[in-house]
C-alpha positions as CSV (number, residue, x, y, z in Angstrom):
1,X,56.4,-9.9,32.4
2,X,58.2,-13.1,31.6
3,X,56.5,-16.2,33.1
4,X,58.7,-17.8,36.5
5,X,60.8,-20.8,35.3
6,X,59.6,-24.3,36.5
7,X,60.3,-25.1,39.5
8,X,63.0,-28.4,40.1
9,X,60.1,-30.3,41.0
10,X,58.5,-29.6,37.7
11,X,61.3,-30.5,35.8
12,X,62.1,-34.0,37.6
13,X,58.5,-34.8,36.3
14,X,59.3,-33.6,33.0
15,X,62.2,-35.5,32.0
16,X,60.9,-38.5,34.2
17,X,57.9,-38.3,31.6
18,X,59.8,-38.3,28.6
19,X,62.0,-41.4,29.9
20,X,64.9,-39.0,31.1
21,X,65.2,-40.7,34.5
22,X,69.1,-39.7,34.4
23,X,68.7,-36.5,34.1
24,X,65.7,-36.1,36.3
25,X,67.7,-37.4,39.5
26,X,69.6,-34.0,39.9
27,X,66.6,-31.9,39.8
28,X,64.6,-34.2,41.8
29,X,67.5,-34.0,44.8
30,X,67.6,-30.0,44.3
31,X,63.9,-30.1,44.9
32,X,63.9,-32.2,48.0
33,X,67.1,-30.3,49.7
34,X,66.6,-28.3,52.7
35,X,62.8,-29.3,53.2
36,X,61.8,-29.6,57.0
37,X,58.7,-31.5,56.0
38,X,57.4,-34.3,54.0
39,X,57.1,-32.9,50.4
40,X,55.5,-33.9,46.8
41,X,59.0,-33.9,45.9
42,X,60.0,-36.7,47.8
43,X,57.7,-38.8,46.2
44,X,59.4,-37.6,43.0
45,X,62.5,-38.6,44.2
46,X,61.4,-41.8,45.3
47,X,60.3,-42.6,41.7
48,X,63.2,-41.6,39.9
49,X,64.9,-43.7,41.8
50,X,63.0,-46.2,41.1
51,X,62.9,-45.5,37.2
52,X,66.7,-46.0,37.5
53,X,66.8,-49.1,39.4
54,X,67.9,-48.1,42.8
55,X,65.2,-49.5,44.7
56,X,67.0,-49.4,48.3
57,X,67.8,-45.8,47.8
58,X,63.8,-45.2,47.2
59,X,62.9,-46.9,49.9
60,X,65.2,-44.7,52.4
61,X,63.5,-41.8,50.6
62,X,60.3,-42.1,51.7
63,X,61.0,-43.6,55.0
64,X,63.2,-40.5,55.6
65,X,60.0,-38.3,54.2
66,X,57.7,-40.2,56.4
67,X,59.9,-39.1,59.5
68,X,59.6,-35.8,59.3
69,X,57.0,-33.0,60.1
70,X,54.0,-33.5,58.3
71,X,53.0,-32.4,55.0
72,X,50.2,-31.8,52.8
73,X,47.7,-34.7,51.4
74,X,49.5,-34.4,48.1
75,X,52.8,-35.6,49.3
76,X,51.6,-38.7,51.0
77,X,49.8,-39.4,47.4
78,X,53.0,-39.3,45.9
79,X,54.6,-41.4,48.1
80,X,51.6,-44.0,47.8
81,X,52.3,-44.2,44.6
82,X,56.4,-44.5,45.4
83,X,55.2,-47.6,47.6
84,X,53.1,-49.4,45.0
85,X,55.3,-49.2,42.4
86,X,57.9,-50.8,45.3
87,X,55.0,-53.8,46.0
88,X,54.3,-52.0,49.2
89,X,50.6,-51.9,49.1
90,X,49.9,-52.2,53.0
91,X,51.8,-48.5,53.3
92,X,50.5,-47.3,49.9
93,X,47.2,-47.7,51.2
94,X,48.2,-45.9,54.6
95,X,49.1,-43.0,52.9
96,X,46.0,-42.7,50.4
97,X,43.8,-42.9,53.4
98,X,46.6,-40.1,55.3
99,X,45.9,-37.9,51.9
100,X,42.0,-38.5,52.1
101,X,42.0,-37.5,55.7
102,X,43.9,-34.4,55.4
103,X,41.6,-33.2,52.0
104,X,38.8,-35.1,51.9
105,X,37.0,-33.5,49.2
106,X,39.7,-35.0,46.8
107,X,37.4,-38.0,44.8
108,X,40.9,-39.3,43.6
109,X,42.5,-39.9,46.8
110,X,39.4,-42.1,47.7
111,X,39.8,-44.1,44.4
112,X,43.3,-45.2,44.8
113,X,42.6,-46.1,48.6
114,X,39.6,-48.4,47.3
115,X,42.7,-50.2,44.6
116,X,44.5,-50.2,47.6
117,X,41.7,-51.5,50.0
118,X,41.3,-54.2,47.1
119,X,44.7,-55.7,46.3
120,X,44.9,-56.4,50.2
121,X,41.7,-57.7,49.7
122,X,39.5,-55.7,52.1
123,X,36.9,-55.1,49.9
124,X,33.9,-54.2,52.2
125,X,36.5,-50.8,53.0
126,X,37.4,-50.9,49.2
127,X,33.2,-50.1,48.2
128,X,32.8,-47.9,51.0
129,X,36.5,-45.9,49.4
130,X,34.7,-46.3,46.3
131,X,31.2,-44.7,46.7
132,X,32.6,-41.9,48.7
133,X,34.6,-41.2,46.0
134,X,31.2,-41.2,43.7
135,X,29.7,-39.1,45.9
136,X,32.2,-36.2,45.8
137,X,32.2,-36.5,41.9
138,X,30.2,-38.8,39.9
139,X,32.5,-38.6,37.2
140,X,35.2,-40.7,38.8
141,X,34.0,-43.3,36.1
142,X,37.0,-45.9,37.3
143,X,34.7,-46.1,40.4
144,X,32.1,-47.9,39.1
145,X,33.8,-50.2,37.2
146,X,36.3,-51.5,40.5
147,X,32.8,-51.3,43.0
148,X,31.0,-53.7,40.6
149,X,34.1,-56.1,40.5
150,X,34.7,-55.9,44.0
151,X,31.4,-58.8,44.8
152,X,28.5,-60.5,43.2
153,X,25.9,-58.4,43.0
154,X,22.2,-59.4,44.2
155,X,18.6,-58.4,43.3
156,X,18.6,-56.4,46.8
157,X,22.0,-54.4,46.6
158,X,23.2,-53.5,42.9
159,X,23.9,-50.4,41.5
160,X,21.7,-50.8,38.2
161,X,19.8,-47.8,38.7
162,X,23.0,-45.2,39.1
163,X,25.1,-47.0,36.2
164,X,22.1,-46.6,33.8
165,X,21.2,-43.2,34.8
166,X,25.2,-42.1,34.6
167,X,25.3,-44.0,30.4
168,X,22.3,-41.6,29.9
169,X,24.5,-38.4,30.0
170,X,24.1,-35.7,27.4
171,X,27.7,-36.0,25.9
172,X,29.3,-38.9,28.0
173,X,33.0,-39.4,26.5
174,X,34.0,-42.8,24.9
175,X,36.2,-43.6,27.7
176,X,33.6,-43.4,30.6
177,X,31.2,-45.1,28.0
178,X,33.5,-48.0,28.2
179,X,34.2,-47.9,32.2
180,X,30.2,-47.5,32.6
181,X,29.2,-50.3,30.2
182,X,31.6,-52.9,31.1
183,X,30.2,-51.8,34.7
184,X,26.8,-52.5,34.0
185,X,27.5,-55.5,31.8
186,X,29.1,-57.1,35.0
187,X,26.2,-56.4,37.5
188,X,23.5,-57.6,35.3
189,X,25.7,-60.7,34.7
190,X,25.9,-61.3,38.1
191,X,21.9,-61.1,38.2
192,X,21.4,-63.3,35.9
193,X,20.5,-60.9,32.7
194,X,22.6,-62.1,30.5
195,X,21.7,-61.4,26.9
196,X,21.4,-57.4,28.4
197,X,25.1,-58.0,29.9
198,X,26.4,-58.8,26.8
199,X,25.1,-56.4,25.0
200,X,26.4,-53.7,27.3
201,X,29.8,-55.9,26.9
202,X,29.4,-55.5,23.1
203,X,28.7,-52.0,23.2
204,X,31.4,-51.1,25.2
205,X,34.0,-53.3,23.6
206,X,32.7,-51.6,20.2
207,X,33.7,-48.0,21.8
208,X,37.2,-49.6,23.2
209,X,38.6,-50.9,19.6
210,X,37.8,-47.1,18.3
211,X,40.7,-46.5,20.2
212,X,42.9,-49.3,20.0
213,X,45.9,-49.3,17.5
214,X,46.9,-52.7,17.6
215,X,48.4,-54.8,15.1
216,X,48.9,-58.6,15.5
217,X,51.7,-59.0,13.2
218,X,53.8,-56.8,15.4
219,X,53.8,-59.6,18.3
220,X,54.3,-62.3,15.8
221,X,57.2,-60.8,14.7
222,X,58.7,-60.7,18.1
223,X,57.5,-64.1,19.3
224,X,59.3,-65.2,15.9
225,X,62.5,-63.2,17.0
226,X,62.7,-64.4,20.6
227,X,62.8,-68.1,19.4
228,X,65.4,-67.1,16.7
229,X,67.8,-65.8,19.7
230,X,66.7,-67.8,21.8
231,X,66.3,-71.7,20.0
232,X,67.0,-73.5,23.2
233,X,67.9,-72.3,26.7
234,X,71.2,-74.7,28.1
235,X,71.2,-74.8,31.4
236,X,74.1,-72.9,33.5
237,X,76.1,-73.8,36.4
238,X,75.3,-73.5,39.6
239,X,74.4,-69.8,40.6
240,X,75.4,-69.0,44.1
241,X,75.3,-65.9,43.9
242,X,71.7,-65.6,43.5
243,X,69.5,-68.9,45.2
244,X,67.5,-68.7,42.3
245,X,65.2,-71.6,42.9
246,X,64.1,-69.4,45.5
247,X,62.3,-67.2,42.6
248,X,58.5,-68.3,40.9
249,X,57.5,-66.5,37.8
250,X,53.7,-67.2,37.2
251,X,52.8,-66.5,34.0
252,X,49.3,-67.0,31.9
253,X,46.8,-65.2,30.0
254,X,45.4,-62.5,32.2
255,X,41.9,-64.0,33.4
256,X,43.3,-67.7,33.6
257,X,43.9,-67.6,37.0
258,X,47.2,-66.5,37.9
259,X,45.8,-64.2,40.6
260,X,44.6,-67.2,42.2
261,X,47.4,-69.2,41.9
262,X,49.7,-66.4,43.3
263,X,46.9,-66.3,46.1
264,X,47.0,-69.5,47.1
265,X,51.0,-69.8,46.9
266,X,51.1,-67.0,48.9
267,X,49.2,-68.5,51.9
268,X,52.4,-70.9,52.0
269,X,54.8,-69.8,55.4
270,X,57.7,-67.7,53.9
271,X,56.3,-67.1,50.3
272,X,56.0,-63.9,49.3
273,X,54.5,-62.1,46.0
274,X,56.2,-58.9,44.7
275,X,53.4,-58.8,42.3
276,X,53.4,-57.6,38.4
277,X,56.5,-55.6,38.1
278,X,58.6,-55.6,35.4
279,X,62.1,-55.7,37.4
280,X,63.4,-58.7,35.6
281,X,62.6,-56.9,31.7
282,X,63.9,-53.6,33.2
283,X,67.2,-55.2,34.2
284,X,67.5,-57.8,31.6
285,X,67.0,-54.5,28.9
286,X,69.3,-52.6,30.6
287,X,72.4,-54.8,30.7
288,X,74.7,-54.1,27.6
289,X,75.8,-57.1,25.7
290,X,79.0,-59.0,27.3
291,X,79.8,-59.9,23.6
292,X,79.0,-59.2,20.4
293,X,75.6,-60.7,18.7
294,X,77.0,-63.2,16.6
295,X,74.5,-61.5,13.6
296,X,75.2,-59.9,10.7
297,X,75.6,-56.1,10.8
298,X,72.3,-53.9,10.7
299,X,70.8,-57.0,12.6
300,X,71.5,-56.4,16.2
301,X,68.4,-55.9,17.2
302,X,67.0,-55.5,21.2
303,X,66.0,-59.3,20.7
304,X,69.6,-60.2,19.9
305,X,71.4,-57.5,22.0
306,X,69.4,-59.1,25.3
307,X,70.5,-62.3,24.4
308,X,74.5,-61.9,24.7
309,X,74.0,-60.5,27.8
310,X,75.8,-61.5,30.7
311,X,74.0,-63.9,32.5
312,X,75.0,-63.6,36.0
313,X,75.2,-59.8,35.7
314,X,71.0,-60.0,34.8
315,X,70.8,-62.4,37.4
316,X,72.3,-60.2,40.3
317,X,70.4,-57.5,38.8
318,X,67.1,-58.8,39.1
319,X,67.8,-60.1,43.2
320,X,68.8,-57.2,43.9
321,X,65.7,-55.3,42.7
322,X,63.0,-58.4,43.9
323,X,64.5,-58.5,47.3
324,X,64.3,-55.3,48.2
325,X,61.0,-55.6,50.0
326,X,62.5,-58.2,52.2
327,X,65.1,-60.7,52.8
328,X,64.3,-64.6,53.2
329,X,61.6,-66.9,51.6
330,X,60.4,-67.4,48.3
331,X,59.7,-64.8,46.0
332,X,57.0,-64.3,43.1
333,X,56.8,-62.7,40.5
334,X,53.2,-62.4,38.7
335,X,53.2,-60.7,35.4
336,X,51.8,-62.0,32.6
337,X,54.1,-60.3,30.2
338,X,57.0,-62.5,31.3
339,X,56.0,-65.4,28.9
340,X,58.3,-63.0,26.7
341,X,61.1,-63.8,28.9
342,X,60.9,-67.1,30.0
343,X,63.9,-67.8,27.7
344,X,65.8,-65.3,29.2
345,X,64.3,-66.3,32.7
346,X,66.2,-69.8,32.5
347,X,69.4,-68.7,31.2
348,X,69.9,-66.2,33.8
349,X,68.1,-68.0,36.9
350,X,68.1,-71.6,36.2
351,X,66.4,-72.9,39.4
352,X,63.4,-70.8,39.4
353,X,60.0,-72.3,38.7
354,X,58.0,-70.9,35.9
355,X,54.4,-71.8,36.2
356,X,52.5,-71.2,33.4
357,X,48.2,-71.5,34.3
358,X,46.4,-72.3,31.8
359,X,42.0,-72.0,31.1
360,X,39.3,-73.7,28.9
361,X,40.2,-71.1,26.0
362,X,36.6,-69.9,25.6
363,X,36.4,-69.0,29.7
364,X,39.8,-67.3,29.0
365,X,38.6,-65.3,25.9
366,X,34.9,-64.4,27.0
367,X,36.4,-63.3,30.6
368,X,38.7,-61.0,28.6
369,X,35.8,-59.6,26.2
370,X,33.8,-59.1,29.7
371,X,36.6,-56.8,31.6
């Protein structure tokens, strides 16, 4: 008996998988026609949509899914994760909690409400997610690693105990070695213990490079190609058709502070954060060249291809993608990996501000090696 043929579903997540977004939109609409009630699928949908650029169109998706009859828990996870990729974390977390009250016994579910819980910053309701997610299986390792970051630990109310019986496993994988040990290396920091914090730190940093495949002079050839296309950015005309000084990019190493910034800018009346997405690469990657790279042949690399683009085409682009959470006010951007844009960030909105944070390099490195 030949095996049933995957379902449309299926194959949306497929070819979404293997970068086929294109292709995945017509099975992901086959699999979301005629359904009465909110479906896995829409979630699906909602993400290929997204994958493609067509954020508004994802948006009615899942509002249209949320209308009607209710569905199982593991539809409203896959619309969480629809929202959070749109910024939405207020109704991401909505629906993680809607999951974890309609199956419970699902550890996951109470994980990704505790992220959720914590980017809003409710973190009292983000510890309680995560230890009842420990409690339905101690092996959700992620736990215990996001409930030690979530506040300083004291002598009276740590976790020491459980994270050191959990490393004593009989055949405990590398990668909840890590999660563990960078767990434990935290709370004893914050008790004080520090030469026992780093070596957990150590240790678990040791584990992490076994399965790291990095090579440095990968990035210094593309820093050196970005300022070969990009030796000076001119500044434009005016660009009406974007406002872009209302757009802030803040960009830094990752534990210098940009969270805070973004924090405090935030508290500001009509300043909103769409958080680390990576709308202004996608589009700026995804706009063909309005003329030729003046290179040699063989040369035309993506470094040189992104910068003949069209300008206001990238600019248009990327509004149209960070508003769609929301019309009015300033918006910001947060993603550290935009440093490799800031070029392209000029040339294509020339008002926005760029903030670049900066840290004692030491405090910047060591709070790296800790996390």
């Amino acid at each position: 008996m030949s095996p049933s043929p995957p379902s449309h579903e299926a194959q949306a997540v497929q070819l979404l998988r293997s970068g086929r977004a294109a292709e995945a939109l017509a099975f992901a609409e086959r699999a979301v026609a005629g359904k009465t009630r909110c479906a896995p699928a829409h979630g699906v949908l909602a993400m290929v949509l997204l994958r493609l650029g067509r954020t508004t169109d994802a948006e009615a998706v899942i509002e249209d899914a949320l209308g009607r009859e209710a569905g199982p828990a593991e539809a409203y996870g896959a619309l969480a994760q629809a929202s959070l990729a749109l910024g939405r974390h207020e109704r991401a977390g909505m629906l993680y909690r809607r999951a974890a009250q309609l199956n419970p016994a699902v550890a996951l579910y109470w994980y990704q409400l505790a992220t959720c819980e914590r980017a809003l910053g409710r973190l009292a309701q983000a510890e309680a997610a995560c230890d009842r997610a420990i409690g339905l299986d101690p092996r959700q390792y992620p736990c215990y690693l996001l409930r030690a970051e979530l506040r300083v630990q004291s002598a009276s109310d740590n976790h020491l105990g459980q994270l050191r019986a959990e490393l004593t496993r009989p055949g405990l994988a590398d990668g909840a070695q890590v999660l563990l040990g960078y767990a434990l290396g935290k709370e004893l920091d914050d008790l004080g213990e520090y030469d026992e914090a780093f070596r957990c730190f150590a240790r678990a940093a040791r584990i992490h490079r076994r399965h790291l495949s990095y090579n440095p002079d990968v990035d210094a050839h593309k820093l050196r190609r970005i300022m070969e296309v990009f030796p000076s950015a001119p500044e434009r005309g005016e660009d009406g058709h974007t406002d872009s000084q209302r757009f802030v990019f803040i960009v830094g190493l990752p534990r210098s502070g940009t969270t805070l910034l973004e924090r405090i800018l935030t508290g500001l009346p009509g300043t909103r954060s769409n958080g680390e997405t990576d709308n202004f690469a996608r589009v700026l990657l995804t706009t063909p060249p309005a003329v030729p790279a003046n290179l040699p042949p063989g040369t035309q690399d993506v470094f040189a291809r992104a910068a003949a683009v069209d300008w206001n085409v990238v600019a248009q682009g990327y509004a149209r993608l960070a508003r769609s959470q929301g019309d009015g006010g300033i918006i910001i951007e947060k993603q550290p990996m935009n440093y490799l844009y800031l070029g392209a960030i000029h040339r294509a909105l020339p008002r926005a501000r760029l903030l670049l944070v900066s840290r004692a390099p030491l405090d910047s490195c060591f709070s790296m090696y800790s996390t």
